[in-house]
DRENDREN-287818 format. One record per residue (C-alpha): x, y, z; residue number from 1. Coordinates in steps of 0.05 Angstrom, whole numbers. Each point is the difference from the previous one (the first is absolute). Example, Ala and Ser with C-alpha at 12.3 -4.5 7.8 and 13.67 -1.06 7.14 Angstrom:
! residues 2
NODE       X       Y       Z   nr
NODE     246     -90     156    1
NODE      27      69     -13    2
! end
This chain:
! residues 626
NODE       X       Y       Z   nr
NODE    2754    1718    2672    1
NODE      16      46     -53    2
NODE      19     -37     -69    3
NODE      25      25     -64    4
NODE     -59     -27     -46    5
NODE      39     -37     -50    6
NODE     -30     -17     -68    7
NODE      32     -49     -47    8
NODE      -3      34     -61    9
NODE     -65      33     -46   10
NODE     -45     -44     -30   11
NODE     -74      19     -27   12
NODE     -41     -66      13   13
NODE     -31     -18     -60   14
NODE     -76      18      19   15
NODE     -52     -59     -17   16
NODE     -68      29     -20   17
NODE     -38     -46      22   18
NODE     -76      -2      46   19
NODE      -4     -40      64   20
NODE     -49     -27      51   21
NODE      24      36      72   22
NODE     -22     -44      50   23
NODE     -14      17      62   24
NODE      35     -47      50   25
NODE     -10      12      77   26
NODE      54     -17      53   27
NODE     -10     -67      16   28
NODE       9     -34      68   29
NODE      77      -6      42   30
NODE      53     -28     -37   31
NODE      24     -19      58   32
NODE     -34     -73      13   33
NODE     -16      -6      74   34
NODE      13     -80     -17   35
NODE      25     -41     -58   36
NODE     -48     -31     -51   37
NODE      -4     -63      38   38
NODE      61     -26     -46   39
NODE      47     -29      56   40
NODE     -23     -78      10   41
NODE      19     -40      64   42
NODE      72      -7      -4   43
NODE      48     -59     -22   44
NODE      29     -42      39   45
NODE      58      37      42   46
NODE      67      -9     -15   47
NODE      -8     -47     -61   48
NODE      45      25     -54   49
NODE     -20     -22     -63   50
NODE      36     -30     -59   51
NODE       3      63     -38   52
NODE      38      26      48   53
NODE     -52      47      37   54
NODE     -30       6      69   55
NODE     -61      20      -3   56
NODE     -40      15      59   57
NODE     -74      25     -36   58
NODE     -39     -15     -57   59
NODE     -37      51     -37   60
NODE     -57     -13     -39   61
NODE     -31      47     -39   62
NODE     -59      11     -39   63
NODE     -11      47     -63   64
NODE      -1      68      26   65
NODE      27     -17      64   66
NODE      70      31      34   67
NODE      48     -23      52   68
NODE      60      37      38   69
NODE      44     -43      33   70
NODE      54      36      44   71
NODE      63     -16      28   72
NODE      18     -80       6   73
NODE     -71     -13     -30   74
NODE      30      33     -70   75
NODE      66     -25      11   76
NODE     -34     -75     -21   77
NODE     -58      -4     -13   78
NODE     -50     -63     -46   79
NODE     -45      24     -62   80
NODE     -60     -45       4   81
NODE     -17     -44     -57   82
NODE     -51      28     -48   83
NODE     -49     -48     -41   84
NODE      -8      63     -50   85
NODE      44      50     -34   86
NODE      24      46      40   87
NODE      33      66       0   88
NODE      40      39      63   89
NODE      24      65       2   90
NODE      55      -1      60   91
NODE      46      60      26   92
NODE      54     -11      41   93
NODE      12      61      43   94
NODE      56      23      53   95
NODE     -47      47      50   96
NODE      60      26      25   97
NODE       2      75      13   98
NODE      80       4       5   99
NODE      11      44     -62  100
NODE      47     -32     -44  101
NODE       1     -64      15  102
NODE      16     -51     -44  103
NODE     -12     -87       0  104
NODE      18     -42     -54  105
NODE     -48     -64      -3  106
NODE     -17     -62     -23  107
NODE     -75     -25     -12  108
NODE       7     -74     -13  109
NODE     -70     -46     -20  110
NODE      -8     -69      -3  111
NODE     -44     -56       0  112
NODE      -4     -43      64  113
NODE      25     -63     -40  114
NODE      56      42     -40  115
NODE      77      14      20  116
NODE      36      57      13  117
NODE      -9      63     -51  118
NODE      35     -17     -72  119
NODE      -8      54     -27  120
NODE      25      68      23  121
NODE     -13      75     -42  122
NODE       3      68      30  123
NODE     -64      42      -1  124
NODE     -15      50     -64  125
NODE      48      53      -6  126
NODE     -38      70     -14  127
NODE      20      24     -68  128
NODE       1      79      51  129
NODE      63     -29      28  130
NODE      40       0     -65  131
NODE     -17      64     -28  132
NODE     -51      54       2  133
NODE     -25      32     -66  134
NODE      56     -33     -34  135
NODE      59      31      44  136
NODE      32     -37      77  137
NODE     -51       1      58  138
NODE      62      45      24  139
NODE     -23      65     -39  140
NODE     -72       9      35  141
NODE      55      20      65  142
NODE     -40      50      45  143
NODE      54      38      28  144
NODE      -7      70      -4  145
NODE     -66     -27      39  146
NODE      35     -34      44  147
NODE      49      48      19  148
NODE     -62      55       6  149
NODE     -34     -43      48  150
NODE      64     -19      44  151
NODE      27      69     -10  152
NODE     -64      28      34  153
NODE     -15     -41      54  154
NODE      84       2      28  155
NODE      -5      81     -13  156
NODE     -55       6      47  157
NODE      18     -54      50  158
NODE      76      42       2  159
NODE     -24      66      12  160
NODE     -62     -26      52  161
NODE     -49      28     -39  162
NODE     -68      12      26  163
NODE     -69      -1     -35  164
NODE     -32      62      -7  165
NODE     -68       7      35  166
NODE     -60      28     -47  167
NODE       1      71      11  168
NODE     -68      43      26  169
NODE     -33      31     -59  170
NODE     -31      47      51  171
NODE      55      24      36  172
NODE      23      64     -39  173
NODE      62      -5      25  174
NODE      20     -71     -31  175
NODE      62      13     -50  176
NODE      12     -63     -47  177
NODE      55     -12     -48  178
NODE     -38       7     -62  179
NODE     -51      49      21  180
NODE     -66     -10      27  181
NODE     -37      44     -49  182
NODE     -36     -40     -55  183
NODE      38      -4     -64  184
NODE     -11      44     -57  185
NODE       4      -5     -70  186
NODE      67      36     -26  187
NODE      33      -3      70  188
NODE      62     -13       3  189
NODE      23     -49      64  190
NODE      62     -35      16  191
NODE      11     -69      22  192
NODE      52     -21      43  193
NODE      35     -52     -36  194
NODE      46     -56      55  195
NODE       6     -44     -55  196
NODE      69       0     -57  197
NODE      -2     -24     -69  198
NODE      24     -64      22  199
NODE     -59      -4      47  200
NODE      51       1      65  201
NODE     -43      37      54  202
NODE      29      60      43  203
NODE     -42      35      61  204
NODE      33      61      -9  205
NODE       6       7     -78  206
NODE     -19      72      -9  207
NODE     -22     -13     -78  208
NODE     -58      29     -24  209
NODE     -53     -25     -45  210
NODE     -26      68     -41  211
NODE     -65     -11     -28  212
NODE     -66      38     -18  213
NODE     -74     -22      17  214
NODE     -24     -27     -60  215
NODE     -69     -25      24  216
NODE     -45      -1      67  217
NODE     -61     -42      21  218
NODE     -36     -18      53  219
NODE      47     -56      26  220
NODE      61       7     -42  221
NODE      51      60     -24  222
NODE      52     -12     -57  223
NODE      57      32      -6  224
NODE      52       7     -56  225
NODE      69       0      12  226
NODE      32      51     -44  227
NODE      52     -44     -36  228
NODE     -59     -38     -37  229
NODE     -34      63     -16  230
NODE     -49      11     -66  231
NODE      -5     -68     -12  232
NODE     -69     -25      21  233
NODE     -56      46     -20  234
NODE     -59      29      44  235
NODE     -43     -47     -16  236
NODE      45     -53       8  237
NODE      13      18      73  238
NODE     -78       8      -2  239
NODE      -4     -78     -18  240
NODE      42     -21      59  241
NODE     -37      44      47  242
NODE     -64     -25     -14  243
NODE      35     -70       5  244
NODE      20       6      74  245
NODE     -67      34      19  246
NODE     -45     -48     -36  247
NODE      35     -72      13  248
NODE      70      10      48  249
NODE     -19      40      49  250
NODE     -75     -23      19  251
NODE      20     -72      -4  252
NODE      68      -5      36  253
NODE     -22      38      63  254
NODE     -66     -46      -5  255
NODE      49     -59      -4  256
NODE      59      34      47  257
NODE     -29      47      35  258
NODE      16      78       0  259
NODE      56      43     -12  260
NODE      26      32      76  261
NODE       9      67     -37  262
NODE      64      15      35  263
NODE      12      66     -48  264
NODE     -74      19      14  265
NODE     -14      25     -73  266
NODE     -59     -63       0  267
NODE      37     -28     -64  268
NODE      45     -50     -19  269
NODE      62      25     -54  270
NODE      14     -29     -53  271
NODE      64      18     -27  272
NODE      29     -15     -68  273
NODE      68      15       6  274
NODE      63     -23     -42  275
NODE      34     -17      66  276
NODE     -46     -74     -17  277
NODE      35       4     -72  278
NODE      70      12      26  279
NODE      -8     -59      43  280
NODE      -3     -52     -58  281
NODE      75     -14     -38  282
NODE       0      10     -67  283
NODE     -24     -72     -41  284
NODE     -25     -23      59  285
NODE     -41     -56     -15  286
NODE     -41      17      59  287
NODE     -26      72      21  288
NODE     -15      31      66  289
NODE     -72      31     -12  290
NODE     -11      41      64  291
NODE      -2      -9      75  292
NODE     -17      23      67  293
NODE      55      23      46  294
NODE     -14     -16      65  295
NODE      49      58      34  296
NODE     -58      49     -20  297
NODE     -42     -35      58  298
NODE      61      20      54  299
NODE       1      58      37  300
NODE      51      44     -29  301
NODE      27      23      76  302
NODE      27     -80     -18  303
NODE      11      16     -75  304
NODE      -2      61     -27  305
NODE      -8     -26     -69  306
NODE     -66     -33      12  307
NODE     -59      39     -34  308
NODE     -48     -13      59  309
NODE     -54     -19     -45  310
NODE     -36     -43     -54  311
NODE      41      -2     -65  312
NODE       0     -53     -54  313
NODE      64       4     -51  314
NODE     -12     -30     -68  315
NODE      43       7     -66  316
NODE       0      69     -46  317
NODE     -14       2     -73  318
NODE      66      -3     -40  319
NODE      -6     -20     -64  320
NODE      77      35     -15  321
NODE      23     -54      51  322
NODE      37      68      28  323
NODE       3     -37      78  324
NODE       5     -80     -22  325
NODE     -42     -40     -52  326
NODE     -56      39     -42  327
NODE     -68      -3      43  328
NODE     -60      22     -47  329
NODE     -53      45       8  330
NODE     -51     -60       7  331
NODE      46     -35      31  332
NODE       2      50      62  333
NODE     -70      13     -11  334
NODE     -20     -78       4  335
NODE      49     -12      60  336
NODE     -18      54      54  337
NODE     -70     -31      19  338
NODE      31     -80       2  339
NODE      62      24      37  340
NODE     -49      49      40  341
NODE     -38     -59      22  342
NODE      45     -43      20  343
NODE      47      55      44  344
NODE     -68      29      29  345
NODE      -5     -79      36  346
NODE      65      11      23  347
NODE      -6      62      27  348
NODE     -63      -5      39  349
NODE      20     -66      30  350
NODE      61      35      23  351
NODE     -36      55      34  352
NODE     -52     -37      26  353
NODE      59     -37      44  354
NODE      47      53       9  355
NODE     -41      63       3  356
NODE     -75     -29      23  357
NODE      17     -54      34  358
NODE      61      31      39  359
NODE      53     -56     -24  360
NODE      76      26     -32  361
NODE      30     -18     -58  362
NODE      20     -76      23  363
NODE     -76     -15      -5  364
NODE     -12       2     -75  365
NODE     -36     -57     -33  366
NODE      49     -54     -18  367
NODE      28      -2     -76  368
NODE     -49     -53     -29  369
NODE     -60      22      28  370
NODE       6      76      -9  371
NODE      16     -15     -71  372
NODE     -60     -48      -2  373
NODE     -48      52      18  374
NODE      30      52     -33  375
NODE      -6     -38     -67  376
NODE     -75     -21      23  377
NODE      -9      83       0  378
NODE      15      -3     -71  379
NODE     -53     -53      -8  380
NODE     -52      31      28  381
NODE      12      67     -36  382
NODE       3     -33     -55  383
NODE     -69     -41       9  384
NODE     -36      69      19  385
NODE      27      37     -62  386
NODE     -27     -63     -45  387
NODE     -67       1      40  388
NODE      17     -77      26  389
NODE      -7     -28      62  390
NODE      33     -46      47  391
NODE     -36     -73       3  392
NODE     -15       3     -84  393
NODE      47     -62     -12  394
NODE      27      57     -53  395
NODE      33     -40     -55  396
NODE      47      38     -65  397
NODE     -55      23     -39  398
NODE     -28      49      57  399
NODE      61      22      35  400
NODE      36      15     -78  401
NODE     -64      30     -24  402
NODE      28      80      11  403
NODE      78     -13     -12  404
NODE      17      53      25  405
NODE     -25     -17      76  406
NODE      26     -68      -8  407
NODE      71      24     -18  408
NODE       7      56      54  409
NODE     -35     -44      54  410
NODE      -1     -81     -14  411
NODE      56     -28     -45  412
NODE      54      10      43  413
NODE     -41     -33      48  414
NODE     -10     -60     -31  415
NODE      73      -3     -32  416
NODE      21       0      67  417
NODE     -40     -54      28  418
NODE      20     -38     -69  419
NODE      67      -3      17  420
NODE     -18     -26      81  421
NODE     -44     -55     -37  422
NODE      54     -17     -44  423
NODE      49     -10      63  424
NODE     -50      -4      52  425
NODE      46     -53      48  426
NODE      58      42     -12  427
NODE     -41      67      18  428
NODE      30      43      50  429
NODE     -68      16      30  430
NODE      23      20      64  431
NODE      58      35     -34  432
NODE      71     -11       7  433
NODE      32      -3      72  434
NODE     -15      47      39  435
NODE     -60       9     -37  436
NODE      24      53     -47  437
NODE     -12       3     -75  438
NODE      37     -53     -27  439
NODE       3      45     -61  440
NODE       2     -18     -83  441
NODE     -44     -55     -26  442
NODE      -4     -24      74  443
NODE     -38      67      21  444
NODE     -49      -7     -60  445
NODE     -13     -68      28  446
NODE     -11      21      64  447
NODE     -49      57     -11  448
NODE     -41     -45     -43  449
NODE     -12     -56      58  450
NODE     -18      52      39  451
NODE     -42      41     -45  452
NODE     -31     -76      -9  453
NODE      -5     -17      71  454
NODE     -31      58      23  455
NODE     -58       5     -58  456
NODE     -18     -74       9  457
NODE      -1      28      93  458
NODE     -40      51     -29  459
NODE     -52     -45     -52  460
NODE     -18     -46      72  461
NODE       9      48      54  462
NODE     -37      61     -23  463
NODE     -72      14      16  464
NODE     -51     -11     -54  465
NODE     -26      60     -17  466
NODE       5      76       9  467
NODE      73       2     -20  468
NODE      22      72     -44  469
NODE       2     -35     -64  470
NODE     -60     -25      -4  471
NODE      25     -72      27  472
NODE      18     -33      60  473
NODE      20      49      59  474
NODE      77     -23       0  475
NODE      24      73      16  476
NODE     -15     -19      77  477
NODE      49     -49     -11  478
NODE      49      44     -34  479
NODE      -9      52      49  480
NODE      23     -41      55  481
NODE      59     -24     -31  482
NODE      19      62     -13  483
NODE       5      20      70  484
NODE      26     -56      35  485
NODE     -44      11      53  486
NODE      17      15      66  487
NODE      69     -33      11  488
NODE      20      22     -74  489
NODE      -2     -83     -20  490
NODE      47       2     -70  491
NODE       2     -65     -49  492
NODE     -34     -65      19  493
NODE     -17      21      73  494
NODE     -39      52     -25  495
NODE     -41     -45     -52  496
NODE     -11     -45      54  497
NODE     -34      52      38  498
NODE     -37      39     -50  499
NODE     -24     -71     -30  500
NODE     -24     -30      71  501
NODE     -45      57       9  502
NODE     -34     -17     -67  503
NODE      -1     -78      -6  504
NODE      22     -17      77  505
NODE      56      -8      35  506
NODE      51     -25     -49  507
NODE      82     -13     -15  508
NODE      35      19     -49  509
NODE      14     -72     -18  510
NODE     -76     -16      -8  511
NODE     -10      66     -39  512
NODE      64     -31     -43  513
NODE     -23     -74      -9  514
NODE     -73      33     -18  515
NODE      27      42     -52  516
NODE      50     -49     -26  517
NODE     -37     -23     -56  518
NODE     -35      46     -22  519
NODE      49      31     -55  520
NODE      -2     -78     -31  521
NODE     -81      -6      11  522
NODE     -30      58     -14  523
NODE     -49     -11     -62  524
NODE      20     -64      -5  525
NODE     -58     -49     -22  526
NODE     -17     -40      70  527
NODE      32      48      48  528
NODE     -45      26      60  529
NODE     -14      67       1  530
NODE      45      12      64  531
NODE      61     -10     -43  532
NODE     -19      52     -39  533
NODE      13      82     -13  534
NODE     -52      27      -7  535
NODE      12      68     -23  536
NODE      44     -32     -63  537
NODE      -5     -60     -48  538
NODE      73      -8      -3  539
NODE       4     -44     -55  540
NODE     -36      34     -53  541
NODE      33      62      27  542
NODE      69     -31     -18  543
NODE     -23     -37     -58  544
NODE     -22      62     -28  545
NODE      63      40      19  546
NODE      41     -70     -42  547
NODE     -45      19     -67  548
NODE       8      75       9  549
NODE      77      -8      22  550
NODE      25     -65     -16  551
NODE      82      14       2  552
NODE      -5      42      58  553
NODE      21     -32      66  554
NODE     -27     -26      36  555
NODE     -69      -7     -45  556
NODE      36     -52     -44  557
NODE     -52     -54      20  558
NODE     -73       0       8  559
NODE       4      -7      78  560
NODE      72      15      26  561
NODE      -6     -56      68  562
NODE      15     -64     -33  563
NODE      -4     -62      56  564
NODE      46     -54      -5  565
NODE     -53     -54     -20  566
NODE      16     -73      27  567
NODE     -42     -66     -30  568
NODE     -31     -47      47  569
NODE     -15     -48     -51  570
NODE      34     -76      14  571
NODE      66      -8      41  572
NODE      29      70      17  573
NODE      58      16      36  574
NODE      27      67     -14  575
NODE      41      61      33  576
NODE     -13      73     -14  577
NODE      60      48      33  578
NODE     -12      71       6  579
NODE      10      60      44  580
NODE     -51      36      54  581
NODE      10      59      22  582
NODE     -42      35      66  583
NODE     -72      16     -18  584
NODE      11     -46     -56  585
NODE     -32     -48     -44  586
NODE      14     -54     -56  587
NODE     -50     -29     -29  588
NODE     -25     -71     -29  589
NODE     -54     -36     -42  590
NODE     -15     -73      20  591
NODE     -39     -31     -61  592
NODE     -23     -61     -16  593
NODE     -50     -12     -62  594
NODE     -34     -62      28  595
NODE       2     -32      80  596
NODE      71       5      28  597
NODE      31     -42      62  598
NODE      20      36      61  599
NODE      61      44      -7  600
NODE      50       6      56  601
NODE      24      84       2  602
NODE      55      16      48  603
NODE      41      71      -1  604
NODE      73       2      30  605
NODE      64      46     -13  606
NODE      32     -19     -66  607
NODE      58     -44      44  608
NODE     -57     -40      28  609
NODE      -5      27      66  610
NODE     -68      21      43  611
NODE     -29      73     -24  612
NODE      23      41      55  613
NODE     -52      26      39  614
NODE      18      76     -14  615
NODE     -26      -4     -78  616
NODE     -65      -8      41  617
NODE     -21     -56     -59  618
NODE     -78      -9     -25  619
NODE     -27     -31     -55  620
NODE     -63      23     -24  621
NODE     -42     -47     -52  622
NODE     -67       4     -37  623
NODE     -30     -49     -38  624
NODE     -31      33     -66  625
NODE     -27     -54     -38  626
! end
């Protein structure tokens, strides 16, 4: 797809000087168990419903280190074995389903065998994201200039029938494409074809021009100038972002994506800084639009005739007058091209490869959570290979913060995203809303950050040990591949299922799921195996580094953002914990008891008492730590 990249607000991370030990972690075995741990004893007796009010048809015993996934009536109710020792569980309660949107509200009840009903009833932890984001409503981080790009784009096309264009023949002399196919030289003047309005509505035949002069040419990339922002950035300072996208965008997205189709057949992608980006942000906007890539410059313009027919990335101008909407500095612009550049690069070679390689239309872009997942995982990678890291390091704060700069322009976001999906992860749209389009606001933040999540812990276990660009694992194969879609175009889960299976084995979506499911609570957690782990980030130092260097911004109030609803199993218990799931979904628990507990009776219906319907497509997923 083509989204506006949206940045809430400028912040300079507070860098941490500080030396580290990079470890070098290789990809470990499948996630995806081919069996269970051996955790599921012979079950109870059938049909006996116990005094606590339960049914439980298995027992699960585990032993430190040990997991268990029970699925449909199996997690529905379900016996904790007695321990003689303390113990501790980690458990995630997950709805597999892939309906976007969808919501359950649930009950988990526990009990001992010899205690009555539940007593006590409290509604899971409310995330303090919910209430207010960097002091204002969740309300202001709305998307919709985004939004309205993104449907605005993909209705134009679909009204006028547009058609991809086809990658032109740089040998045929005769081959006449919209921007020219001469290469681009410094002091040129070219014009872009502009389809999109200040309001980011989206017109085939707009005859608007972009005027702009050529302001610096490599290898793989061109920049151009539009002549609104004029005199602002210096030489050098276009000389910085050059070096930028031929050093770190360009080699490592088409590694990870695969390569530009060329359809203007200059052999370089534009990069365009234009004020049109600018315009599109209202004044005070607590959000800004920080470039995009405009997918009716892939059409053929026979279909519309505003399309540039070629490879053009649109980031905000310097203003620092505020002459087109809020003041955007010199470093500003400077540090945003090559994050913004990153990310829309994703997005455009993904499109391509479907649309233009792999002879799809426009209907068979990637689906809204995964395109933004790997387009955000483009950042990542840049941003590793401009800090000399690798993938597999277990990076924690002090290595990824070590150059501020790169961890501004390439990881906070990042992991301010994901902070806000770990403080809400069962209320996550992770699959988006329905429909599967961006849900939009603080929803959409959560939402790229389980997927930017999900897909680097796919990557840690699925990628091949060695050889890979960055020094790491070889996860680009994987990247690659989703990218494409493969040969039927797969979008959203279907297509992880397929580019997983040919890594770890034929594989669901719901296994992938229930494999992944705790790994944002586990990972670097004392007693957690290293299959619940990322292995490319220590997430907890990461965030309890991000809580000393930002403390009141949100969502880094807290050392670790997830905070399970813990539950004692000490002496009698008989509690109920309500809360909501939503598809693709988890909540999560800690069972602890200091010394031996009994056995505990766990049983999961709706919040009127009724059986979980079997389209929330229920698991429960425990490990014992301790």
């Amino acid at each position: 797809m083509a989204p506006a990249a949206l940045v809430s607000g400028r912040v300079d991370v507070v860098a941490v000087i500080a030396s580290g030990l990079l470890l070098s972690v290789a990809s470990c075995a499948s996630p995806v168990d081919p069996g269970e741990d051996g955790c599921i004893t012979p079950s109870l007796d059938p049909g006996i419903t116990l005094r606590s009010g339960f049914a439980p048809q298995t027992q699960v015993r585990l032993s430190p280190g040990a997991k268990c996934t029970l699925r449909g009536d199996e997690a529905r109710a379900f016996r904790l074995a007695a321990s003689d020792a303390g113990a501790e569980y980690l458990v995630a309660v997950v709805s597999s389903s892939e309906t976007p949107g969808a919501n359950a509200s649930l009950a988990l009840r526990l009990g001992g065998p010899d205690v009555g009903a539940a007593r006590s009833v409290r509604a899971a932890r409310i995330s303090p994201s919910v209430i207010g984001v960097d002091g204002g409503a969740a309300s202001d981080m709305s998307s919709d200039p985004e939004l309205r790009f993104r449907r605005a784009a993909r209705a134009e096309l679909e009204r006028v029938g547009a058609l991809p264009a086809r990658a032109v023949d740089r040998t045929d002399s005769s081959v006449k494409a919209s921007l020219g196919a001469a290469v681009p030289v410094l002091g040129d003047r070219v014009e872009f074809r502009s389809s999109i309005d200040a309001n980011l509505a989206v017109d085939c035949a707009r005859t608007d021009v972009i005027q702009a002069v050529v302001r610096g040419v490599g290898v793989n990339f061109a920049i151009a100038e539009d002549v609104d922002v004029a005199g602002r950035l210096s030489s050098s300072d276009y000389g910085r972002i050059l070096d930028a996208l031929e050093r770190f965008v360009y080699p490592i997205d088409t590694s990870y994506f695969g390569e530009p189709a060329d359809l203007d057949g200059n052999g370089r992608v534009w990069l365009l800084l234009t004020a049109n980006v600018n315009r599109a942000t209202p004044r005070g906007s607590s959000t800004f639009v920080a470039g995009f890539f405009n997918p009716t410059d892939l059409a053929d313009p026979d279909g519309c005739p505003a399309s540039n027919r070629g490879e053009v990335l649109y980031v905000l101008g310097p203003d620092p007058a505020g002459m087109f909407s809020d003041p955007v500095s010199v470093a500003d612009a400077v540090a945003n091209a090559t994050g913004v550049a990153a990310h829309e690069f994703e997005h455009l070679l993904s499109a391509q490869r479907r649309i233009v390689d792999g002879g799809g239309d426009f209907s068979d872009l990637e689906s809204t959570w995964l395109g933004e997942g790997l387009a955000h995982t483009a950042e990542t990678v840049v941003g590793l290979a401009s800090a000399g890291l690798s993938p597999g390091g277990n990076l924690g704060f002090a290595e990824l913060a070590a150059d501020g700069a790169v961890f501004t322009a390439f990881h906070l976001s990042n992991f301010r995203r994901a902070g806000f999906y770990l403080s809400a992860s069962n209320r996550t749209l992770a699959l988006g809303s329905d429909g599967g389009s961006d849900p939009g606001g603080l929803s959409s933040l959560e939402m790229r950050g389980f997927a930017w999540l999900f897909v680097r812990w796919l990557a840690d276990h699925a990628g091949f040990p060695e050889g890979g660009v960055l020094g790491g694992p070889a996860e680009e194969t994987l990247f690659r591949d989703l990218a494409s879609g493969g040969s039927r175009l797969a979008t959203g889960t279907a297509n992880v299922e397929r580019a997983a299976s040919k890594l770890l084995g034929p594989t669901t979506w719901r296994s992938l799921l229930s494999a992944y499911a705790l790994v944002p609570l586990a990972d670097d957690l004392a007693g957690a195996p290293e299959r619940f782990q990322l292995t490319t980030f220590h997430l907890r130092d990461v965030f309890a580094g991000l809580n000393t260097a930002l403390p009141e911004r949100t969502p880094f109030q807290r050392p670790f953002p997830l905070e399970a609803d813990e539950i004692r199993l000490d002496g009698a218990l008989a509690e109920q914990v309500t809360f909501d799931l939503r598809a693709s979904a988890a909540s999560y628990f800690i069972l602890r008891a200091d010394g031996p507990h009994p056995a505990v009776d766990i049983g999961i219906a709706t919040q009127g008492g009724a059986m979980v319907p079997g389209s929330v497509r229920l698991d429960v997923v425990i490990l014992r730590i301790s």
